[in-house]
DSSP file (Angstrom, degrees, kcal/mol; ACC not computed):
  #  RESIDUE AA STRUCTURE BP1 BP2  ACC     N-H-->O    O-->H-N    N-H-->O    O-->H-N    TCO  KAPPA ALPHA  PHI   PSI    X-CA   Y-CA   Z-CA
    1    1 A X     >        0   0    0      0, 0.0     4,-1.9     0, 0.0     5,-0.1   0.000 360.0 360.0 360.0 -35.7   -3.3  -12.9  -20.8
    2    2 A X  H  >  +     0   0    0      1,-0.2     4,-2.0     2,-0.2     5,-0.2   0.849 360.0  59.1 -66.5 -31.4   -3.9  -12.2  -17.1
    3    3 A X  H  > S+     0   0    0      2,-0.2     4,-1.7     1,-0.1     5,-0.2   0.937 105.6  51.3 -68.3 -37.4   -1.0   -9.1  -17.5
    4    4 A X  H  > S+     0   0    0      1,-0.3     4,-6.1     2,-0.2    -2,-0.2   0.994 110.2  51.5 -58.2 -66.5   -3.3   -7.4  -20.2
    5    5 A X  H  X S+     0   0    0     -4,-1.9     4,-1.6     1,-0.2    -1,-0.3   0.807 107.8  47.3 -27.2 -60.0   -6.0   -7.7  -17.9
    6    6 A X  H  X S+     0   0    0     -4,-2.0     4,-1.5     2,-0.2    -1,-0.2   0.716 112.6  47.1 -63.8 -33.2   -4.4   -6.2  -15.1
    7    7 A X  H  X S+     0   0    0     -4,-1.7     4,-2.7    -5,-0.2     5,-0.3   0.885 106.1  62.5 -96.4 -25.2   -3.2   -3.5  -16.7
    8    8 A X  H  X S+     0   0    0     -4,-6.1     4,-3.3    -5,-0.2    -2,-0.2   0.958 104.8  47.8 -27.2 -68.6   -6.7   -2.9  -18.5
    9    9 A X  H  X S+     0   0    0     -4,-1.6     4,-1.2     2,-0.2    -1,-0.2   0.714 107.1  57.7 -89.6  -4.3   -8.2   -2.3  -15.5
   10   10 A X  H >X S+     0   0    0     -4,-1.5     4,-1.7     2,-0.2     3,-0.7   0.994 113.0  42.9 -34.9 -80.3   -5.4    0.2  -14.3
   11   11 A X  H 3X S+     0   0    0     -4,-2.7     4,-0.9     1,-0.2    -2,-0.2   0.819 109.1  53.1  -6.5 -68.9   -6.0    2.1  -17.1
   12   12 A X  H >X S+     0   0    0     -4,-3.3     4,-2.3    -5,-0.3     3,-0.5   0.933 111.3  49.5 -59.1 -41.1   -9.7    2.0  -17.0
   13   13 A X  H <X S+     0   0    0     -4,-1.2     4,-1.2    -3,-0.7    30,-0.3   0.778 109.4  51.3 -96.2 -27.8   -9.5    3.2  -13.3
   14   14 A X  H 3X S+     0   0    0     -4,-1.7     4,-1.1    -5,-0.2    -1,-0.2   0.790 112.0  46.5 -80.0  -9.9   -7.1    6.2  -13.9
   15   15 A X  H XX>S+     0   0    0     -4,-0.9     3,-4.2    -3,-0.5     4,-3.5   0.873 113.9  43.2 -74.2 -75.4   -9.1    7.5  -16.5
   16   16 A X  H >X5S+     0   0    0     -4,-2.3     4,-1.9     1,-0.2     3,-0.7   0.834 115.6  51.8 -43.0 -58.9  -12.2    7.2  -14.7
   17   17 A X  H 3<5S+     0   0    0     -4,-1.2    -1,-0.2     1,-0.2     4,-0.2   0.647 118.3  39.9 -22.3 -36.5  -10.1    8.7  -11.6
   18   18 A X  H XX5S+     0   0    0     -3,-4.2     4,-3.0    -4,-1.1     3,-1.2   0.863 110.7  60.4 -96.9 -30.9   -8.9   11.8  -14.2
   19   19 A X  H <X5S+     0   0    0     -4,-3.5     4,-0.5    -3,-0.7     5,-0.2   0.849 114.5  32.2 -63.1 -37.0  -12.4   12.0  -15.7
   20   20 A X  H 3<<S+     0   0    0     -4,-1.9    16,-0.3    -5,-0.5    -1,-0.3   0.596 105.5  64.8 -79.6 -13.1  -13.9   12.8  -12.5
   21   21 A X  H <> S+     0   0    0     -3,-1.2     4,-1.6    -5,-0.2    -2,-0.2   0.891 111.4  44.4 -88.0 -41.4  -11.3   14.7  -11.0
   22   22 A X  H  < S+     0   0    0     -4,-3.0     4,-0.3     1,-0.2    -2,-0.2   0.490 112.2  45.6 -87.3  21.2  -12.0   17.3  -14.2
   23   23 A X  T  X>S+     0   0    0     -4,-0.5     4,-2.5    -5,-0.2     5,-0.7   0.516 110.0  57.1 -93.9 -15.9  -15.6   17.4  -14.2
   24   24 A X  H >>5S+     0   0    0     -5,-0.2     4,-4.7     1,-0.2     3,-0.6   0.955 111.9  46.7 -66.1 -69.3  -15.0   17.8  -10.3
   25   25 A X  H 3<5S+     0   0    0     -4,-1.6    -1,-0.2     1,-0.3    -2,-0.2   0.580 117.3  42.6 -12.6 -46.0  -12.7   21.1  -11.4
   26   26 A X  H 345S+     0   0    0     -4,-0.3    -1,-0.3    -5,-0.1    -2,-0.2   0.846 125.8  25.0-113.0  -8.7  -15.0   22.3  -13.5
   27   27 A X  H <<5S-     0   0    0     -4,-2.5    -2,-0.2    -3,-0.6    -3,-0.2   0.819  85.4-138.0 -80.0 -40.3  -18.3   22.0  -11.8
   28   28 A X     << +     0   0    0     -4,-4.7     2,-0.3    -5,-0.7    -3,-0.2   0.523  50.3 148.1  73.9   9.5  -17.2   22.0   -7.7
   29   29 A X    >>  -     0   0    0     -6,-0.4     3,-1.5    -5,-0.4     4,-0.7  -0.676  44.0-147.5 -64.0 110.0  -19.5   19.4   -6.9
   30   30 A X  H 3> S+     0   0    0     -2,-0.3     4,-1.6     1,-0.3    -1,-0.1   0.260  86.6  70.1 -97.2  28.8  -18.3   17.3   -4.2
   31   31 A X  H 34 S+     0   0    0      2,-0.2     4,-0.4     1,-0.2    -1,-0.3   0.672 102.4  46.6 -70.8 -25.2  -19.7   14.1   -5.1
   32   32 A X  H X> S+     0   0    0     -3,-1.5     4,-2.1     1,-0.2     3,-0.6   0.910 106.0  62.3 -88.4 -21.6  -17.3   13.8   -8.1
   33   33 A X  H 3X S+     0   0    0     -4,-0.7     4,-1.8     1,-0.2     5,-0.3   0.943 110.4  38.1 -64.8 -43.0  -14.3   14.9   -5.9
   34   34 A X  H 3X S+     0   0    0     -4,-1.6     4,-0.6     2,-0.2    -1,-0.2   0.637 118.6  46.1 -83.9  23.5  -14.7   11.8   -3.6
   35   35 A X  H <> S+     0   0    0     -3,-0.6     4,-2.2    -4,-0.4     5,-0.2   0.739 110.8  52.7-106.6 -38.9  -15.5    9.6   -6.2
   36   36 A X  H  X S+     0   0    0     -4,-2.1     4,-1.3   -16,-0.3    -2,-0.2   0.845 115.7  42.2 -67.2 -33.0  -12.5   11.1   -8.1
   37   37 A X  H >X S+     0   0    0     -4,-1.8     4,-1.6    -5,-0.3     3,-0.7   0.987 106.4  66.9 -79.8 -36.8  -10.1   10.3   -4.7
   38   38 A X  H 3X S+     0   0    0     -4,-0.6     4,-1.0    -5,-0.3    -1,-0.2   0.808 110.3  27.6 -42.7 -50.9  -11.9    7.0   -4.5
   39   39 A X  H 3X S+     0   0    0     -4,-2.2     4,-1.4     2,-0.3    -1,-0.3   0.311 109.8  73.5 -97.9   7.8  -10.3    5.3   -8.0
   40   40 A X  H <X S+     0   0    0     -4,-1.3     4,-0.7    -3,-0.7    -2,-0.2   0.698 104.4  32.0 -41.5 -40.8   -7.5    7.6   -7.3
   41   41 A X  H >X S+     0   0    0     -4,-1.6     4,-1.7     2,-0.2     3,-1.2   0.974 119.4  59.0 -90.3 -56.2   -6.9    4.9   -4.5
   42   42 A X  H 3X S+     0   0    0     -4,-1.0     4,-0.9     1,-0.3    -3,-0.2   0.851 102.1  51.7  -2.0 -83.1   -8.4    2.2   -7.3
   43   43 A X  H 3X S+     0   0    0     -4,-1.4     4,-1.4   -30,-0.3    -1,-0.3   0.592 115.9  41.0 -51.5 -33.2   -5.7    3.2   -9.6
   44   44 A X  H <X S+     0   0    0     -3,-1.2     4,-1.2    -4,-0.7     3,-0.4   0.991 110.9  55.5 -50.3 -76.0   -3.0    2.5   -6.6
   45   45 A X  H  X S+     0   0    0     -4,-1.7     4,-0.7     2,-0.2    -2,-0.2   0.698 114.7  39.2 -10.1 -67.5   -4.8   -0.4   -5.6
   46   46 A X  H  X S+     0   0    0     -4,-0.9     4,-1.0     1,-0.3     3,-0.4   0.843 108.3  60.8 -63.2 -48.6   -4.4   -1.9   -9.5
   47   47 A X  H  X S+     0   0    0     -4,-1.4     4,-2.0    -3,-0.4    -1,-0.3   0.656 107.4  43.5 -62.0 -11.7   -1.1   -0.7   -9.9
   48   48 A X  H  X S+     0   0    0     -4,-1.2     4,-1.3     2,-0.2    -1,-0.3   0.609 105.0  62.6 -94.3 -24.4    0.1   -2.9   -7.0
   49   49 A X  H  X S+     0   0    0     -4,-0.7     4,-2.4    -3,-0.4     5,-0.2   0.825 107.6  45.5 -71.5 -50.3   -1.9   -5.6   -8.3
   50   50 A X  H  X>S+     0   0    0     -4,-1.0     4,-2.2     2,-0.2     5,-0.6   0.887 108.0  53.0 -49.6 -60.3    0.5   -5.3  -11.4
   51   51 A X  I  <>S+     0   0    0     -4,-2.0     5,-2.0     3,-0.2     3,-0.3   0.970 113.9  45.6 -68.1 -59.7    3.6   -5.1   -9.5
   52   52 A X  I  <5S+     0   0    0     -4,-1.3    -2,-0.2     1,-0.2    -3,-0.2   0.904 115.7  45.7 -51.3 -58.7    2.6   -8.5   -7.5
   53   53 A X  I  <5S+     0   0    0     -4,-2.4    -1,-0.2    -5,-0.1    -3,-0.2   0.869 129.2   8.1 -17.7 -67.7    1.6  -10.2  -10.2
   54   54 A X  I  <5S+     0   0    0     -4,-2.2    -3,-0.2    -3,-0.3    -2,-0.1   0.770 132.1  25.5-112.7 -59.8    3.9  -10.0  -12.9
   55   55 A X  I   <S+     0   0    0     -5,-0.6     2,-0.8     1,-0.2    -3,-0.2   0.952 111.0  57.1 -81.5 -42.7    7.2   -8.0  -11.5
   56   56 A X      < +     0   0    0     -5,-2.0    -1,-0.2     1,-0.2     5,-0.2  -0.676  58.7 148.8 -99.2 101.7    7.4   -8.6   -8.0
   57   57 A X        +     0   0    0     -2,-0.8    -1,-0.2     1,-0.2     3,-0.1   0.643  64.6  45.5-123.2  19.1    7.5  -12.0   -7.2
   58   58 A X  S    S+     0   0    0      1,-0.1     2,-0.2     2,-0.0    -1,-0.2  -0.056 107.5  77.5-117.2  34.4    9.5  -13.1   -4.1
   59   59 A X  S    S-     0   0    0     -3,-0.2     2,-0.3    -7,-0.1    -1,-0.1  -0.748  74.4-141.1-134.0  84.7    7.6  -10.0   -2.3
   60   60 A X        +     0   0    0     -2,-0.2     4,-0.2     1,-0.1     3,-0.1  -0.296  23.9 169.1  -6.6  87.7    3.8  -10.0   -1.0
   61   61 A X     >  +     0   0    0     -2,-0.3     4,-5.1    -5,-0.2     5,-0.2   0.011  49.9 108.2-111.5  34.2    1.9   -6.7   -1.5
   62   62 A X  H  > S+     0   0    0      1,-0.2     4,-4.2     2,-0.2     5,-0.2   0.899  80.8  50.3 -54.8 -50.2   -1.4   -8.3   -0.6
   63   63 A X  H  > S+     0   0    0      2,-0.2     4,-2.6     3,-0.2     5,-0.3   0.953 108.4  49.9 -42.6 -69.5   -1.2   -6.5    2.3
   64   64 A X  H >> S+     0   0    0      1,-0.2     4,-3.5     2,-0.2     3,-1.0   1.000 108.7  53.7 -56.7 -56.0   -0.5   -3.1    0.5
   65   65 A X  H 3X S+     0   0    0     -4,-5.1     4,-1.4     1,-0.3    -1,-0.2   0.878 102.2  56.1 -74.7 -15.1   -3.4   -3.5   -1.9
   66   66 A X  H 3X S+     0   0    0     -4,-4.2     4,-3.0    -5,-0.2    -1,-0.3   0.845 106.7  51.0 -56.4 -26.3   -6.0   -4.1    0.7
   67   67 A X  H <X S+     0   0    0     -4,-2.6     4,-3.0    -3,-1.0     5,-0.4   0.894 107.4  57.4 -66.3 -34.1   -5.2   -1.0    2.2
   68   68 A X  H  X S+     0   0    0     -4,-3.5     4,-3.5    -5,-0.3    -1,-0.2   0.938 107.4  41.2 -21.3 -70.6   -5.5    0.5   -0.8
   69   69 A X  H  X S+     0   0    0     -4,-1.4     4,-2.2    -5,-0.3    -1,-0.2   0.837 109.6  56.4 -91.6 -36.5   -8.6   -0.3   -1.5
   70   70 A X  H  X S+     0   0    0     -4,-3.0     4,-1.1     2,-0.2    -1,-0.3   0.982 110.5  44.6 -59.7 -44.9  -10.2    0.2    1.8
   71   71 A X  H >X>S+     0   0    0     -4,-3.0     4,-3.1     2,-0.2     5,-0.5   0.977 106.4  57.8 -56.9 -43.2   -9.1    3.7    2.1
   72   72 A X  H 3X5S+     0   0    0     -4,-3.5     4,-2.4    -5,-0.4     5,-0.2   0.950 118.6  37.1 -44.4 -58.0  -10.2    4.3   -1.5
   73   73 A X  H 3X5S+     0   0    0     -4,-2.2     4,-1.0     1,-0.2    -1,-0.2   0.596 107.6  60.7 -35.0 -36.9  -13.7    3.0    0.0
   74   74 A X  H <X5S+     0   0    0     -4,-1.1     4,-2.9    -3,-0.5     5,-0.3   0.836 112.9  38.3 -83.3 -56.8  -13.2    4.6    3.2
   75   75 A X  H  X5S+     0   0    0     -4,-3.1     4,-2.1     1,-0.2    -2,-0.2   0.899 117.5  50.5 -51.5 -43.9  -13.1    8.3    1.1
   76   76 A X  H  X<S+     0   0    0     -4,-2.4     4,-1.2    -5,-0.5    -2,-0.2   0.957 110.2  47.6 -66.2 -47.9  -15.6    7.2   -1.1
   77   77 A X  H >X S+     0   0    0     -4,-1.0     4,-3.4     2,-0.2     3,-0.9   0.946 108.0  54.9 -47.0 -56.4  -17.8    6.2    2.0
   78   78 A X  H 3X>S+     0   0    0     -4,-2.9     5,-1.5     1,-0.3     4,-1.0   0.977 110.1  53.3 -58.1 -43.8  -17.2    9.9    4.1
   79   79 A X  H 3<5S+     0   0    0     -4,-2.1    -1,-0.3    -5,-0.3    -2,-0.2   0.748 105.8  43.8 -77.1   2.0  -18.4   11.5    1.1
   80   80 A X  H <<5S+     0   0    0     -4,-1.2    -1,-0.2    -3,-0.9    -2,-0.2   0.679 128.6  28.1-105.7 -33.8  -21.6    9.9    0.4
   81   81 A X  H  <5S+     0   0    0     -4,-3.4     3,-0.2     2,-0.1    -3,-0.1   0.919 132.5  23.5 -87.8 -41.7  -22.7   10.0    4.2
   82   82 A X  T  <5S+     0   0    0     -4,-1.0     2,-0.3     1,-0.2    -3,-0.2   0.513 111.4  67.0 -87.2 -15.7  -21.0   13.0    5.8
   83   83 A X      < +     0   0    0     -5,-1.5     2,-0.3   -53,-0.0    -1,-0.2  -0.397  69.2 161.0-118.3  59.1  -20.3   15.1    3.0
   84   84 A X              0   0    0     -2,-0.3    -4,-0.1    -3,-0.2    -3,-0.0  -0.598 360.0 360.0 -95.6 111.2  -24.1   16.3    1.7
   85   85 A X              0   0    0     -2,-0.3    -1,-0.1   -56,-0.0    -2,-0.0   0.574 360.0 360.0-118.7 360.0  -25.1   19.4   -0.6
């Protein structure tokens, strides 16, 4: 049940990632471009979650998907303080 799960919220976070990347595309507003790079890094983040979980299991990507997920944060972050229209 936990694999369903995981890959649910993969899914869910590339969508949102594509859904924002084309409203970003068609508006130019560049709150939805870091928000779109932000589950861009999500969607990494998840997929790595997947592979540790269920397929890779004499290998540690704990490591990987916290970086992940801080840079996804880290983008999300610059554009909500530095990046103001």
């Amino acid at each position: 049940m936990a694999e369903i799960i995981y890959m649910l919220c993969a899914g869910t976070a590339f969508v949102c990632a594509w859904l924002l990347m084309q409203a970003y595309y068609r508006s130019r507003y560049k709150l939805l471009l870091w928000g779109g790079l932000c589950f861009i890094g999500i969607t990494i983040n998840n997929i790595l979650l997947v592979l540790d979980k269920i397929y890779i299991h004499d290998m540690d990507l704990s490591s990987w998907r916290l970086l992940t997920a801080l840079m996804a944060m880290m983008i999300l972050l610059y554009g909500l303080i530095w990046n103001t229209e």
